[in-house]
C-alpha positions in Angstrom: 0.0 0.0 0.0 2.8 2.5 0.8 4.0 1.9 -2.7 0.5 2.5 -4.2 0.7 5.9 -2.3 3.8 7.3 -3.7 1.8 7.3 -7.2 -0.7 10.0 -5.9 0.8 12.7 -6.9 0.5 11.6 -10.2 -3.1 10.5 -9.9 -4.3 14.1 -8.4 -4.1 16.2 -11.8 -5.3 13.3 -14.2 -8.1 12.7 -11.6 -9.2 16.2 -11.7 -8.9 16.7 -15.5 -11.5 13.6 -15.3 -14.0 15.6 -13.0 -14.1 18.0 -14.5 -14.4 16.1 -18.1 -17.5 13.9 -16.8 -19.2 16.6 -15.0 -19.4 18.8 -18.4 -22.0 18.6 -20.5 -21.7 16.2 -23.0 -24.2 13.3 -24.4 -23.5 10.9 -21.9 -25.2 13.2 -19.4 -28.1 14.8 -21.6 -28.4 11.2 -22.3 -29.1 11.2 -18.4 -31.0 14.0 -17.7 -33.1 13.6 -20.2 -34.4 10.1 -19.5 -34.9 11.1 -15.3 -37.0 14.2 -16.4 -39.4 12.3 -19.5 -39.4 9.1 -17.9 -38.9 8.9 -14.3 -35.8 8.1 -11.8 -35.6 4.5 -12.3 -34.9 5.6 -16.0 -32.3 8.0 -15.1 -30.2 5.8 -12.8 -30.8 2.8 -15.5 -29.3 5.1 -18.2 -26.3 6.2 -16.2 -25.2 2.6 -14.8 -25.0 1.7 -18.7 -22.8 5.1 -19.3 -20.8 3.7 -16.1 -20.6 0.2 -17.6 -19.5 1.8 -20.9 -16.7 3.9 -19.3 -15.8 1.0 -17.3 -15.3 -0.7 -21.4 -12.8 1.7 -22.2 -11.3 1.9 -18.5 -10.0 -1.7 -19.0 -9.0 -1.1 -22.8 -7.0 1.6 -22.1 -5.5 -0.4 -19.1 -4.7 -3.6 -21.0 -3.1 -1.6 -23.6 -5.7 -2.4 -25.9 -6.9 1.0 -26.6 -3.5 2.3 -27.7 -3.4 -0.7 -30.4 -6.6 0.3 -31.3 -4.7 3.6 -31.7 -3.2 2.2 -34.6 -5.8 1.0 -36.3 -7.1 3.9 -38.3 -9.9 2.2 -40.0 -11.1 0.7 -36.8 -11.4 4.2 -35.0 -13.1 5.4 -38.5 -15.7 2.6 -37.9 -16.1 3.5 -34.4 -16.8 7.3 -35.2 -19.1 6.8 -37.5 -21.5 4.4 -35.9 -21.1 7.2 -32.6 -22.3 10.1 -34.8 -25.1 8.0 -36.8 -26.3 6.9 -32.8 -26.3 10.6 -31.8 -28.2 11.6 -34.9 -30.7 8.6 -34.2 -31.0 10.1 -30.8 -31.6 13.5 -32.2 -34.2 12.3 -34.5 -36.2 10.5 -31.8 -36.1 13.6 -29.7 -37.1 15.5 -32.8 -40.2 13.3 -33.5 -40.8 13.7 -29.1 -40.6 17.5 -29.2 -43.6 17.2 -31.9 -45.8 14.9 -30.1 -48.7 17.1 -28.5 -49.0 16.8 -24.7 -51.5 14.3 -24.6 -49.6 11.7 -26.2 -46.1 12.3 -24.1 -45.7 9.9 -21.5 -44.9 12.4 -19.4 -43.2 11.4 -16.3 -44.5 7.6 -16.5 -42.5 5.2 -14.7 -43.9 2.7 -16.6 -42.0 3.6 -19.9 -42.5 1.2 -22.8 -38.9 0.9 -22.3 -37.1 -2.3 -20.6 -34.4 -2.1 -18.4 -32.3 -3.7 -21.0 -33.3 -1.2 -23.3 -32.5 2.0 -21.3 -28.8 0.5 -20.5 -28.1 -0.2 -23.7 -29.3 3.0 -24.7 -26.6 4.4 -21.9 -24.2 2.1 -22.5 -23.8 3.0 -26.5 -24.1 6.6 -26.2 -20.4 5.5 -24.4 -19.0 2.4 -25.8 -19.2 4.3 -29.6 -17.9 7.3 -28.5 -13.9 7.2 -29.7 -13.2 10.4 -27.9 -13.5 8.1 -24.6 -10.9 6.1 -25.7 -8.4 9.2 -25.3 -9.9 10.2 -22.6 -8.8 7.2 -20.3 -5.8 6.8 -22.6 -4.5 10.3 -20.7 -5.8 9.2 -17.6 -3.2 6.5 -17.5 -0.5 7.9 -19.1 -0.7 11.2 -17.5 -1.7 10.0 -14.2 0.6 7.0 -13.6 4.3 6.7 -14.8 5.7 4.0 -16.6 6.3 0.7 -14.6 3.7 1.6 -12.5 2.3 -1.7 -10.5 -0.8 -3.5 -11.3 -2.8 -2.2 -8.2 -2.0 1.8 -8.4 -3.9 1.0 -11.6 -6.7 -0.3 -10.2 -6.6 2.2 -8.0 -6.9 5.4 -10.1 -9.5 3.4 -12.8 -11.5 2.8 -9.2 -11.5 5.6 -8.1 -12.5 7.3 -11.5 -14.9 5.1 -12.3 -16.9 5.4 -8.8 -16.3 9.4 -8.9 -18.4 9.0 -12.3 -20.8 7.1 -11.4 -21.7 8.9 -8.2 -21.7 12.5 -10.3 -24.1 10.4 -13.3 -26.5 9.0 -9.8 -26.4 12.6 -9.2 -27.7 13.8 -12.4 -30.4 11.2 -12.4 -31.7 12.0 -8.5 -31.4 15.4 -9.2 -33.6 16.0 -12.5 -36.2 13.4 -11.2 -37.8 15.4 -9.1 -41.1 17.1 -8.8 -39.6 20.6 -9.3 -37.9 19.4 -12.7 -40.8 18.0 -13.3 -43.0 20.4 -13.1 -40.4 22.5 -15.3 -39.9 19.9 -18.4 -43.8 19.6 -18.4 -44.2 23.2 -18.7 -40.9 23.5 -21.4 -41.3 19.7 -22.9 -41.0 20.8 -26.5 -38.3 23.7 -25.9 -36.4 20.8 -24.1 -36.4 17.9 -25.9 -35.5 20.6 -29.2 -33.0 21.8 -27.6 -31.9 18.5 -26.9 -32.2 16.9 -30.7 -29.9 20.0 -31.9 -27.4 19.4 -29.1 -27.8 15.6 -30.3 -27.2 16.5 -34.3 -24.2 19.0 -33.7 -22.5 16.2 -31.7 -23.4 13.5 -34.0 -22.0 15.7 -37.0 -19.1 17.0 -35.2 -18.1 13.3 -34.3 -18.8 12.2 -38.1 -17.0 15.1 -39.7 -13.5 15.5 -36.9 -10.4 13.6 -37.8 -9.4 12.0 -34.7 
């Protein structure tokens, strides 16, 4: 353990750079905050253990070493980018075609949402797992936050501690725009909202299929 601590002050700027990266706004958590406000908590907190599990994808690759290979591999990464922006522009559409439904028709709230657990985490888990930017994101993590050589379990311990930071600041999300109050305020601003959101969702989605990573 003494050993583990000496890496720390490595850790402290990478683990900071990675707070402040997941608490941005981004799609992972509009992903988030738009499924606790339309669809309840149990929605929300689905949605952001599959963005967790997703992260968690890319906490191992990068790890392992396997994300660096897949570094390499330009055509893979190419692949990779493209299916992310065609899933954000899916996302954008179906928020598109929400933000047109009149009030009557929006399950509003509903915690009985025609969708299945399985289908909310996958939802949250792809948002992540098909973004390549994640890839360098936890590539610098481990390369800026641990030297070379650096033993087995001061890796686990900064991909731990990341990992439960995240998910703790995604709970947060989800707790926090399920209640009444936001409610209240995405029934009152449903259509302004879920617009808002299908734009944020297309310029992403283009931005990812148009950047040279």
């Amino acid at each position: 353990m003494p050993d583990v601590l000496s890496y720390l002050p490595y850790m402290w700027p990478a683990y900071v750079a990675y707070l402040i990266n997941v608490a941005s706004p981004g799609p992972a958590n509009f992903a988030i905050i738009g499924a606790s406000i339309s669809q309840g908590r149990r929605a929300g907190l689905i949605t952001a253990l599959g963005i967790s599990c997703g992260s968690f994808t890319w906490a191992c690759a990068a790890a392992l070493g396997l994300a660096a290979l897949l570094r390499n591999y330009a055509i893979a990464l190419e692949i990779l980018k493209v299916l992310g922006g065609l899933y954000l522009i899916y996302l954008a559409w179906k928020a598109y075609k929400s933000a047109r439904l009149p009030d009557s028709k929006a399950a509003i709230g509903n915690i009985r949402t025609s969708y299945t657990t399985r289908q909310l985490w996958l939802r949250g888990y792809a948002i992540h797992v098909t973004n390549p930017k994640a890839i360098f994101a936890w590539l610098a993590i481990i390369s800026l936050g641990l030297p070379q050589n650096a033993p087995a379990t001061a890796i686990v311990l900064i991909v731990g501690v990341c990992l439960a930071s995240s998910l703790m600041i995604f709970i947060g999300y989800a707790m926090l725009f399920s209640t009444p109050h936001a409610l209240r305020g995405y029934k009152a601003a449903r259509r302004w909202i879920e617009g808002t959101m299908a734009i944020f969702y297309s310029a992403a989605g283009l931005k990812l299929l148009t950047s040279r990573i």
